[in-house]
C-alpha positions, -999 to 999 in steps of 0.1 A, spaced: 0 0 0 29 24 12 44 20 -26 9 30 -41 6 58 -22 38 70 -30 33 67 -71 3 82 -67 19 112 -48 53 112 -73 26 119 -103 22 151 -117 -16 167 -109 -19 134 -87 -44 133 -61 -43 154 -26 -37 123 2 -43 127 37 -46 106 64 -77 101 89 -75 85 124 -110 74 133 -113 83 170 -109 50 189 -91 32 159 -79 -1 168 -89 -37 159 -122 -31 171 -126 -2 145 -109 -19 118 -136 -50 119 -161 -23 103 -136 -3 84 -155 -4 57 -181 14 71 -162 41 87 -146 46 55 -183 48 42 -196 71 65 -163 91 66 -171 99 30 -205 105 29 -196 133 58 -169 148 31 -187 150 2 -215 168 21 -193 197 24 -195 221 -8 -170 249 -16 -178 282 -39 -145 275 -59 -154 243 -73 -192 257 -82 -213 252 -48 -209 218 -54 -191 191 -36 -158 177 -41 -157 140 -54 -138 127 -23 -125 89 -13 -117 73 17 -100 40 19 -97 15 47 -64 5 57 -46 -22 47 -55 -49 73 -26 -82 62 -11 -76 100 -42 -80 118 -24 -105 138 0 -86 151 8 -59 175 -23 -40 158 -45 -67 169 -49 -52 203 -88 -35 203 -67 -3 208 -34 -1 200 -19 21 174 -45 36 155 -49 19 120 -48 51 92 -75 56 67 -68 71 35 -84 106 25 -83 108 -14 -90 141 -29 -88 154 -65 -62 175 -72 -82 207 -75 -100 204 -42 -74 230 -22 -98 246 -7 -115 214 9 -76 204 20 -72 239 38 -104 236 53 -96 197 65 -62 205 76 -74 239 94 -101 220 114 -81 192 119 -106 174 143 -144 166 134 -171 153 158 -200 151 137 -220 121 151 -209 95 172 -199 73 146 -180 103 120 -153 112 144 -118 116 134 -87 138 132 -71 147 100 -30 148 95 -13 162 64 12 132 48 41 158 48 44 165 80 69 145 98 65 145 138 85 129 159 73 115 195 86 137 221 75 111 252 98 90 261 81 74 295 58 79 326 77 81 357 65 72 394 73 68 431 56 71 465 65 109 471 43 116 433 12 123 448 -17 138 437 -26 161 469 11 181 457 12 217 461 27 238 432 56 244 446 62 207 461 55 201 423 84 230 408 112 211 434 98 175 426 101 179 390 138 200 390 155 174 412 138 143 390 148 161 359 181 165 372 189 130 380 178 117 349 202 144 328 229 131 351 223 94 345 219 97 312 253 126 307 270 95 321 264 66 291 291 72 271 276 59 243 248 78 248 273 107 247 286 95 215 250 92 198 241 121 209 276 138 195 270 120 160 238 129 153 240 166 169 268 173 141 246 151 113 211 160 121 212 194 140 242 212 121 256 216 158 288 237 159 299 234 195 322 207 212 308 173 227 297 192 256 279 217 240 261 192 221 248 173 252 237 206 264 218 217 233 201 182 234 195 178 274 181 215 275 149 198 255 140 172 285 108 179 305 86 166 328 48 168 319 23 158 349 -4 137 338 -23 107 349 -22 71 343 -45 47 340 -39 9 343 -60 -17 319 -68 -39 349 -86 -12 375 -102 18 369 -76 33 396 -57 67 379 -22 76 393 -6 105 393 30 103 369 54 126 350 58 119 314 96 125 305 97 145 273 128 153 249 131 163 215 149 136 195 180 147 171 166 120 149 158 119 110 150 78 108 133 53 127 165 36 130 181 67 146 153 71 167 150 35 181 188 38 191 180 66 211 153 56 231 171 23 234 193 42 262 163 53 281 149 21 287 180 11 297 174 28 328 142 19 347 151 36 381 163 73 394 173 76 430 174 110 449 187 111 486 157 87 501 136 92 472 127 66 442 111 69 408 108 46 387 95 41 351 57 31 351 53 -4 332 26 -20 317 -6 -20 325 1 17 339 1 39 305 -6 71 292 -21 70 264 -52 83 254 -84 55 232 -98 84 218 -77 115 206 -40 90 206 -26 117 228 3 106 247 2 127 273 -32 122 290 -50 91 294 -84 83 278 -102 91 311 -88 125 311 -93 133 275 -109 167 270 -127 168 237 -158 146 253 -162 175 275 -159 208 250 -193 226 245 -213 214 213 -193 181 215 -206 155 191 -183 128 185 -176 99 206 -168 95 243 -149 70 261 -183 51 266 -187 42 228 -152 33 219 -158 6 195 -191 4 195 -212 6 160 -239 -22 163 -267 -28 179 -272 -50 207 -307 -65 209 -322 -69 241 -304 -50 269 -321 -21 259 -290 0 253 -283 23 225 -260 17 203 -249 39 175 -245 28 139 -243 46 105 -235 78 101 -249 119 113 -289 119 97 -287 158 99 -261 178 118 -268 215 124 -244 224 151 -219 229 128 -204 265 133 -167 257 124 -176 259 86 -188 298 92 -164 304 115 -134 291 90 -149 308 65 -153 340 84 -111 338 92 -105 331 53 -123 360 43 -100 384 65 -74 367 54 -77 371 21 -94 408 23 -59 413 44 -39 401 14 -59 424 -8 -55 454 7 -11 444 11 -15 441 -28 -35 470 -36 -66 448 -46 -93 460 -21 -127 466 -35 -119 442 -67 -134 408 -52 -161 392 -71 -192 381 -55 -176 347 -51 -156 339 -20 -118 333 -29 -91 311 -15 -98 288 11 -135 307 22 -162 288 2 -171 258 29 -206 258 34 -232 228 41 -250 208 8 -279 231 2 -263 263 1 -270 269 40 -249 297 52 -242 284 86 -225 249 75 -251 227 82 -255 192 69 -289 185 52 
């Protein structure tokens, strides 16, 4: 699939690719991908845009490519499997718009976030960290000193792997275009570690505990780069202070969040559920699509009949408007606009409806 997608890219006035996560994507997801794909879609092509005629555009969504389902993406919610957003290569303003919103909660069933293929992120996290003395009840300041001392010790156990040192050397002067000495290197590099304060959850308890999540930037341009250095972190599972000890949360403590993929929150924490006008799914309807007779529960499947809470079309065409009125008035165009909106302002609801709505 990965070699399609890239001949497809490589061809001149190719398609525009992008890649959807389904909210709660997993194994469980993947058994109706086909459906999400399908309702994905029909969500898509209910969106119309001024610059291609008030009509809309003629997108695609593929499933993913499921020949590993027996592996580590097996798990109901591991990694999120990626869907495949296929648009025609004239539909920029629908990109813009898809990449501006970035997250959609239509229904309970058409929620996902969008990510552009040419944006390369690495992860940041490297670990949740715990001890006795991490408590929640922590004043602010007891949090400041907890976190310097921590964040000392691990800079100092790690400053003292010498080939740690001579990774982090290598691919300073490689990756970074680093100038300084070995020494200024490490600095440069250790200067990016952090502690986040988040919560954990565990898959066998509802208990939450209260961890830090190391973060650090990684000099890295491959995977293989990138798997060497976190090799060195794991190497270490323990940090002593005076008295105190922290030590790396293991499975089945995690951070990691079912719904949004965040790595820095858990899925009992997540805060999209509890925005205002929220309606995508919650942590109670990960995974579920299909009905189940009898209990008398409800059970979502299919996707939004009519949505009318939809004020992030206006609004993002409200912000493209100035923008572009902005840019006309730099170039000396004010007062020249046709009566058709320009740029990336012409999303609107099927219908023509002003305010976005879906019919």
């Amino acid at each position: 699939m990965l070699e399609t997608i890239e001949s497809m890219r490589a061809t001149e006035n190719g398609p525009i690719l992008l890649y959807l996560i389904p909210h709660g994507a997993g194994k469980a997801m993947n058994a109706k991908g086909i459906d999400v794909a399908r309702d994905c879609q029909a969500f898509l092509r209910s969106l119309i845009f001024n610059e291609n005629d008030a009509k809309p555009y003629k997108s695609l969504v593929h499933p993913p490519d499921n020949r590993d389902e027996v592996g580590k993406k097996s798990m109901p919610f591991s990694k999120p499997w990626t869907f495949l957003v296929q648009l025609p290569n004239n539909a920029q303003p629908l990109k813009s718009f898809l990449l501006w919103q970035r997250v959609f909660a239509v229904s309970k069933t058409v929620s996902f976030t969008i990510y552009d293929m040419n944006t390369r992120e690495e992860y940041w996290d490297i670990f949740p960290i715990h001890g006795p003395s991490v408590t929640e009840d922590a004043s602010h300041q007891d949090v400041l000193d907890q976190k310097a001392i921590l964040l000392q010790a691990i800079k100092r156990d790690m400053s003292q792997i010498p080939a740690f040192r001579t990774l982090v050397a290598d691919l300073g002067v490689r990756n970074l275009q680093h100038q300084g000495d070995l020494n200024a290197i490490m600095d440069t590099v250790l200067s990016t570690f952090h502690l986040e304060r988040t919560t954990a959850d565990t898959t066998e308890s509802t208990d939450l505990r209260t961890v830090y999540v190391l973060m650090a930037r990684p000099p890295t341009e491959t995977l293989e780069e990138y798997n060497s250095w976190k090799s060195f972190f794991n190497s270490l599972s323990v940090y002593r202070i005076a008295l105190q000890r922290f030590e790396v949360a293991l499975l089945p403590m995690r951070v990691w969040c079912e719904l949004c993929k965040s790595r820095i929150h858990c899925t009992a924490k997540c805060p999209w559920p509890r925005a205002e006008g929220w309606l995508g799914i919650t942590p109670q309807d990960l995974g579920v699509r299909t009905i189940t007779a009898g209990d008398g529960s409800v059970r979502f499947v299919g996707a939004a009949n009519k949505v009318t809470s939809v004020p992030l079309i206006k609004h993002f065409r409200e912000i493209a408007e100035q923008t572009s009125e902005a840019r006309d008035r730099a170039s000396g165009k004010a007062g020249k606009r046709g009566s058709g909106t320009q740029g990336r302002g012409g999303a609107q609801g099927r219908g023509g409806r002003k305010n976005g709505s879906r019919k």
